[in-house]
N, C-alpha and C positions, 0 to 999 in steps of 0.2 A: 178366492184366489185361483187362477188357473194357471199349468203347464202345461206349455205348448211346445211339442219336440218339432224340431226341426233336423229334416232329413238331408244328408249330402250324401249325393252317388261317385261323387268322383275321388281322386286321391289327393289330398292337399299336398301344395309344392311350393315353394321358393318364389315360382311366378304369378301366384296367386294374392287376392285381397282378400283377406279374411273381414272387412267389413263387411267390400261390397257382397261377398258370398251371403251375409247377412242379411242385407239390404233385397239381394234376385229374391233369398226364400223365404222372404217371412213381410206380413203386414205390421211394422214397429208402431207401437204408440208411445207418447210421451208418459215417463214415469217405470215403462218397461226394465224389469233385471234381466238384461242380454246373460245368459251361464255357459262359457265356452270351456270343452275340456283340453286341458294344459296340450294332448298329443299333437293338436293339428297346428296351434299354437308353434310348439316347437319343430314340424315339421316347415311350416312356415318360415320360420325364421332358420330356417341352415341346422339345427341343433340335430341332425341323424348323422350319425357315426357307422360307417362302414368298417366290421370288426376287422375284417383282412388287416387294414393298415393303423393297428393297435399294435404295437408291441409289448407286450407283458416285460415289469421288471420282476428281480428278483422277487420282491416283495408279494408281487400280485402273482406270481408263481408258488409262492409255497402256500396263500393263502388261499387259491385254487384248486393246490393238493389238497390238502385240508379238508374242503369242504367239498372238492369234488366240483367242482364251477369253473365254468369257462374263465382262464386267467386271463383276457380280453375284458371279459365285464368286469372284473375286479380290478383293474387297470383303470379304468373310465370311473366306476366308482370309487377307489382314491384320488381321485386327479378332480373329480366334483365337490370331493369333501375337505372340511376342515380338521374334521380330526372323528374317529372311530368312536361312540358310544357302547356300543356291545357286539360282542362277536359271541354268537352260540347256537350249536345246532345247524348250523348252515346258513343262519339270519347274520344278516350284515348291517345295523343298524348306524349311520352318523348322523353326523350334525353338517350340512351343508353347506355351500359357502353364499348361500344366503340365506342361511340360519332355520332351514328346517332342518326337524329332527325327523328321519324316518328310513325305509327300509330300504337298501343299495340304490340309496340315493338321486330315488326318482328314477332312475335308469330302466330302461322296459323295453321287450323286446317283442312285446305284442301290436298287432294293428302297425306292424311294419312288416315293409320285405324280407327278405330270410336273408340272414348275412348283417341286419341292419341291428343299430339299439339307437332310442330316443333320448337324448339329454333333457333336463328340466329348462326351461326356457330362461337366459342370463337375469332378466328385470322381467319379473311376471308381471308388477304393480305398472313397468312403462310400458307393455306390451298392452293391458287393457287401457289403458288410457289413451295412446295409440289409435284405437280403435273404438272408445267413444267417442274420441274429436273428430274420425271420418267420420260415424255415423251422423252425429251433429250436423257435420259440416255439406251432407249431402241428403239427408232426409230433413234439417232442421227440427227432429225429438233427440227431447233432449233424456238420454236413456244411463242406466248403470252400468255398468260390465263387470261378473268375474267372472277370473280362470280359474276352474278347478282342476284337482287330480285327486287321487283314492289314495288312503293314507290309513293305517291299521293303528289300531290301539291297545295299549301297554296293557289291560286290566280287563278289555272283554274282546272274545272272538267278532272276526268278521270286520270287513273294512268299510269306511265310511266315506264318502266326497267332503273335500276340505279346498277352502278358498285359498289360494297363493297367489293370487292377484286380485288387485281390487280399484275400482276408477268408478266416482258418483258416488260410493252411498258410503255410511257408515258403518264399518263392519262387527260391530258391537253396540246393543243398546245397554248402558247399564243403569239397574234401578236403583242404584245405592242412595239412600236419601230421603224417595219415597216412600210413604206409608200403605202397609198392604191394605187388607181389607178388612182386618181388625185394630188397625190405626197404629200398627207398631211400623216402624222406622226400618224400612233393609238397607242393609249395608254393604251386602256380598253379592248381590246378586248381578252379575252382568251377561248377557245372553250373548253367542257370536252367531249372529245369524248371518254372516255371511257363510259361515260353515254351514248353517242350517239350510240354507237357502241352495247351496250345492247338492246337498245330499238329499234337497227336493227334485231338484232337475235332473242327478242321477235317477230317480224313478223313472222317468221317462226314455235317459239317454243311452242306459244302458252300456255295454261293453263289446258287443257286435251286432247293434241293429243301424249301424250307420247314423247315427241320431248323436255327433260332436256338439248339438248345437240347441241349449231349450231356453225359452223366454216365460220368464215368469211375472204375470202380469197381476193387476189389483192388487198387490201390496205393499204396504203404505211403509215407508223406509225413510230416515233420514239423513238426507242429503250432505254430502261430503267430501275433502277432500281428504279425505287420511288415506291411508296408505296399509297392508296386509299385515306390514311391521306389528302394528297395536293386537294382532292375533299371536303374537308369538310368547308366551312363556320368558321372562330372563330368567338366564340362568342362579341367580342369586336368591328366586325365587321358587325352583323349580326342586321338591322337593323326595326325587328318583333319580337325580343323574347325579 
């Protein structure tokens, strides 16, 4: 299996094609996992918010006292979420309103201009899809896409690249059914490798090497049209919130 980063020098914008960007810097083959990080994504699509013209409510004011945090971002991260999971420490953790759970809400104020924060992109899963039908449609390989972004976790330090969009493959194998290798039967076991496969291509992509963009080639995925949903936890199932 190989990663292969793919480097962008310029700033992505609104006037841009994040395929064809794809397409000038990289040799695509068919069977290729395109892994684009969520920022440029949503720089693309309009999602940067100029904090000047935030007005902080009461609400996102006394929770800014609070913690000490620009009452602008906490403004943007209520107005993204669907309702609060924990608040401690200075961590702001909800449930978004397209049902991830994680920390102020995607919202990030890195790999932007000063003054700016990035929103999580509206429809990750139509945003990659989007942009496998141009790749399709102007190289004819026929390629996967996710988007990811960097998502921390409840129980061990340090954050991991997590898929919230998905177009082409199946973002979970699971082996419930088959027999291991001492012929017992598993039942539990389902892998999400499209998580996995993120937090392959963050190896390469890093956080400031200009490297939005890595292609993960030779390995063998099952094609699909499901959608990032099937990564998600219900809550009826979810055995911490």
């Amino acid at each position: 299996m190989e990663i292969i980063p793919i480097h962008i020098d310029k700033e992505i914008d609104t006037s841009d094609d994040v395929s064809e960007i794809i397409i000038e810097n990289s040799e695509l083959s068919d069977d290729d996992i395109v892994v684009i990080a969520q920022k440029i994504i949503s720089k693309q699509e309009g999602r940067t918010v100029e904090l000047s013209a935030v007005s902080p409510s009461l609400l996102a004011n006394g929770i800014g006292s609070q913690y000490q945090k620009d009452p602008r971002i906490i403004e943007l991260i209520l107005s993204e979420s669907k309702r609060i999971v924990r608040m401690k420490n200075g961590i702001i953790i909800v449930r978004t309103k397209n049902d991830f759970v994680c920390a102020n809400a995607g919202i990030d104020e890195s790999n932007v201009k000063n003054g700016y924060a990035t929103l999580l992109p509206v429809n990750s899963d139509d945003s990659a899809n989007k942009i496998r039908k141009k790749i399709h449609e102007k190289t004819n390989k026929n390629v996967a896409v996710i988007i990811s972004d960097t998502f921390g976790r409840p129980f061990r330090m340090g954050q991991t690249n997590c898929a919230i969009g998905v177009s082409g493959l199946n973002p979970i194998i699971d082996y419930a059914g088959i027999s291991d290798s001492f012929g017992k039967t598993m039942r539990v076991s389902a892998i999400a490798i499209a998580d996995e496969i993120s937090s392959a291509a963050e190896l390469v992509m890093g956080k400031i090497s200009k490297c939005p963009i890595a292609i993960i080639r030779n390995y063998s995925f099952g094609k699909s049209y499901s959608s990032s949903d099937i990564l998600l936890r219900p809550e009826h199932e979810d055995l911490f919130r």
